[in-house]
C-alpha positions in Angstrom: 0.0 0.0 0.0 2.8 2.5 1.1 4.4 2.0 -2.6 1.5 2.4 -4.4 0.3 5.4 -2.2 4.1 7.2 -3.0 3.8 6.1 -6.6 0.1 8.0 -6.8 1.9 11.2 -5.3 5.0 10.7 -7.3 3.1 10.8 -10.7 0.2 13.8 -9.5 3.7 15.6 -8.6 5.0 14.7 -11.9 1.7 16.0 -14.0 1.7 19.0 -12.1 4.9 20.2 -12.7 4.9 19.5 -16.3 1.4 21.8 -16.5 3.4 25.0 -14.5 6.4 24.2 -17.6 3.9 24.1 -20.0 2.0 27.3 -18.5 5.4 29.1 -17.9 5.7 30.6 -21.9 2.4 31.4 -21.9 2.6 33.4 -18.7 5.2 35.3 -20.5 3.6 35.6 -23.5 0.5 37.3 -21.6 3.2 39.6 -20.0 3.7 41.4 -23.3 7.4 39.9 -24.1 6.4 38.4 -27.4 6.8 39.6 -30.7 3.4 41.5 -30.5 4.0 44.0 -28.2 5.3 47.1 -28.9 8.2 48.5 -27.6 8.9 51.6 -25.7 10.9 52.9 -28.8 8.6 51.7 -31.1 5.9 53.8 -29.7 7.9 57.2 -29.2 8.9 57.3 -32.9 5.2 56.6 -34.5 3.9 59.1 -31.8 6.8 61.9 -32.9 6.0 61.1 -37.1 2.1 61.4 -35.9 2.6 64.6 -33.5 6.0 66.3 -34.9 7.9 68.5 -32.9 5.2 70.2 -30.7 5.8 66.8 -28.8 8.2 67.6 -25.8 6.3 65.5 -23.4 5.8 62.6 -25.6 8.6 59.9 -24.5 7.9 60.9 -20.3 3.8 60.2 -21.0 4.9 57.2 -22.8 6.9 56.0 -20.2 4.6 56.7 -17.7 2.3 54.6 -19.3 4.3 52.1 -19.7 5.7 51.9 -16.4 1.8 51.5 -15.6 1.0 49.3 -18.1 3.2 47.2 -19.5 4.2 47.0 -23.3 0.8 47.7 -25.6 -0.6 44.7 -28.1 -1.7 47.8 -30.5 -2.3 52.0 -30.9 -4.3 53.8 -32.9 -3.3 57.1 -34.1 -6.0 59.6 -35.0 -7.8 62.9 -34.8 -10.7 63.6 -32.4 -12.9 67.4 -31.5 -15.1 67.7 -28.6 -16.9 70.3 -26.4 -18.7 70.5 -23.3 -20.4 72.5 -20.8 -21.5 70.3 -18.4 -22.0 67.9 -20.3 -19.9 66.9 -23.3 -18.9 65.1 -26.7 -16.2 63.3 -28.4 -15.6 62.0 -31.9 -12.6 61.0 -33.5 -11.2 58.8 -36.1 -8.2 56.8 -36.3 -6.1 53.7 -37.6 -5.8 51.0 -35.2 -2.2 49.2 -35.8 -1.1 45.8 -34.5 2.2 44.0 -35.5 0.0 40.5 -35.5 -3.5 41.6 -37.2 -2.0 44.5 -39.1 -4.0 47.8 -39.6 -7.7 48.7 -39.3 -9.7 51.6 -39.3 -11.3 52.9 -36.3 -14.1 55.6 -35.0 -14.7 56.5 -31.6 -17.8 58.7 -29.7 -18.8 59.5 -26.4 -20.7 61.3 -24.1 -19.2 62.8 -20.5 -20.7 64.6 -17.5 -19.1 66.4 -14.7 -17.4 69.7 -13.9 -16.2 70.9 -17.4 -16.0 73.3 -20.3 -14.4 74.2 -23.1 -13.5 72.5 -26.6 -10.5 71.0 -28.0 -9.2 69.9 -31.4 -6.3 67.2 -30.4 -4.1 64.9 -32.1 -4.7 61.4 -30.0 -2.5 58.3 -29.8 -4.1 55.6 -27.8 -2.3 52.7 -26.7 -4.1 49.3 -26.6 -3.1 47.0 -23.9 -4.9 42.9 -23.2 -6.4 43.1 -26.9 -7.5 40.0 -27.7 -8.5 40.1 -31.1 -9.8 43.3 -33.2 -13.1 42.7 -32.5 -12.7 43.3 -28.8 -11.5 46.8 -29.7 -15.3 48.1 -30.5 -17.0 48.4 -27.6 -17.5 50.7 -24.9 -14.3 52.1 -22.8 -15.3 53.6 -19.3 -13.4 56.1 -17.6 -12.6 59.8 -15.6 -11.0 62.5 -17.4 -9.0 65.3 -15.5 -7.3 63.3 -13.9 -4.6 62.7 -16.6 -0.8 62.8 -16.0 0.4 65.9 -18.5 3.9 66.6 -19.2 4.9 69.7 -21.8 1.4 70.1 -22.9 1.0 66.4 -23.8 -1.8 64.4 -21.5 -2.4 61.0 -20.6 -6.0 59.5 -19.2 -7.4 55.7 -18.9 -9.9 54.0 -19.9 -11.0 50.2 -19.1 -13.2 47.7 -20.2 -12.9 44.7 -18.4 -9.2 43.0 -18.8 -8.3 45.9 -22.0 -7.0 48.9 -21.4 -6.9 52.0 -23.5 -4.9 54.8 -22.7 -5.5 57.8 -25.4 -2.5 60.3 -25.4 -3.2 63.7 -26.6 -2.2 66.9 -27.8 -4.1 69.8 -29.7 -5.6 73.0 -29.9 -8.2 74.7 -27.5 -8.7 74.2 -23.4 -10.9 71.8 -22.1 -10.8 72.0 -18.5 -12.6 70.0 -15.5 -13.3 66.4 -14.1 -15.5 64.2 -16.2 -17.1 60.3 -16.0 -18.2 59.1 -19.4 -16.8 56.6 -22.3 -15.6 56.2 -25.3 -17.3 53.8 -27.6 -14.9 52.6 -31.0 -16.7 51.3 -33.6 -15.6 49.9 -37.8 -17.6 52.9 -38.9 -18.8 56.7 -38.3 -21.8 57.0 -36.1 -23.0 60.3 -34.8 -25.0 58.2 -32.2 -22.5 58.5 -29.0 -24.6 56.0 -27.1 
């Protein structure tokens, strides 16, 4: 009995430590190591073609996300207007690029509400982290605005939906200032419908 009880516990031992080997790449792989990840680099030198030189700011917002975040699985680069007075709107249009899925066109809308005026005509990279596929990408991203990280005139805000992340980087013309709730929701195709 005591062979066959050590022989039991050899071989669960045995299976369970060739699952964590098997489990240990793809742990990495989720981490944002493989070759579909952007780098750090990578990132600062679309965002400085896409900007130009009124980008100062850029590489310490990129870093700071990063340092948050991880490396991203995609970015869009686009242009996006909004306005509010209490409440508010966005719209914007953009390229979403992946090194796995290649390139795809994206739109995004949405409505805010909270403490804030003003309009703004901005230049927006957003950085795509946990993207499982490109048809994750259009749905609805929650988040707060105003409480972005800006550096030389270039801000940084976040926005979830459950495991993705999206973290749209901007720069422009105009002042939009406050603290606002609301969403951004992407879609394949212009919609002036922001719900």
């Amino acid at each position: 009995m005591r062979v066959s009880n050590l022989t039991r516990r050899s071989a669960l031992l045995s299976a369970i430590g060739a699952m964590m080997a098997l489990a240990m790449p793809a742990a990495s792989h989720a981490q944002g190591t493989g070759g579909s990840t952007y780098s750090v680099q990578e990132i600062v030198d679309a965002g400085h073609s896409f900007f130009g030189s009124t980008t100062g700011g850029l590489a310490k917002v990129v870093e700071r996300a990063f340092e948050s975040y991880g490396l991203p699985n995609g970015y869009i680069l686009g242009q996006e207007g909004s306005g509010a007075f209490v409440a508010g709107l966005t719209y914007g249009e953009g390229e979403m690029n992946t090194k796995n899925a290649g390139s795809h066109p994206v739109f995004w809308q949405g409505p805010s509400l909270g403490l804030d005026w003003g309009g703004q005509g901005s230049r927006t990279m957003m950085l795509v982290y946990n993207l499982p596929d490109v048809n994750a990408l259009y749905t609805r991203f929650a988040g707060v605005s105003g409480a972005a990280y800006v550096v030389a005139g270039v801000g940084m805000t976040v926005l979830t939906e459950q495991n993705m992340v999206i973290v749209p980087i901007r720069t422009g013309l105009g002042a939009r200032l406050g603290v606002n709730a609301g969403y951004l929701k992407l879609t394949r195709n212009p919609t002036w419908n922001p719900f």
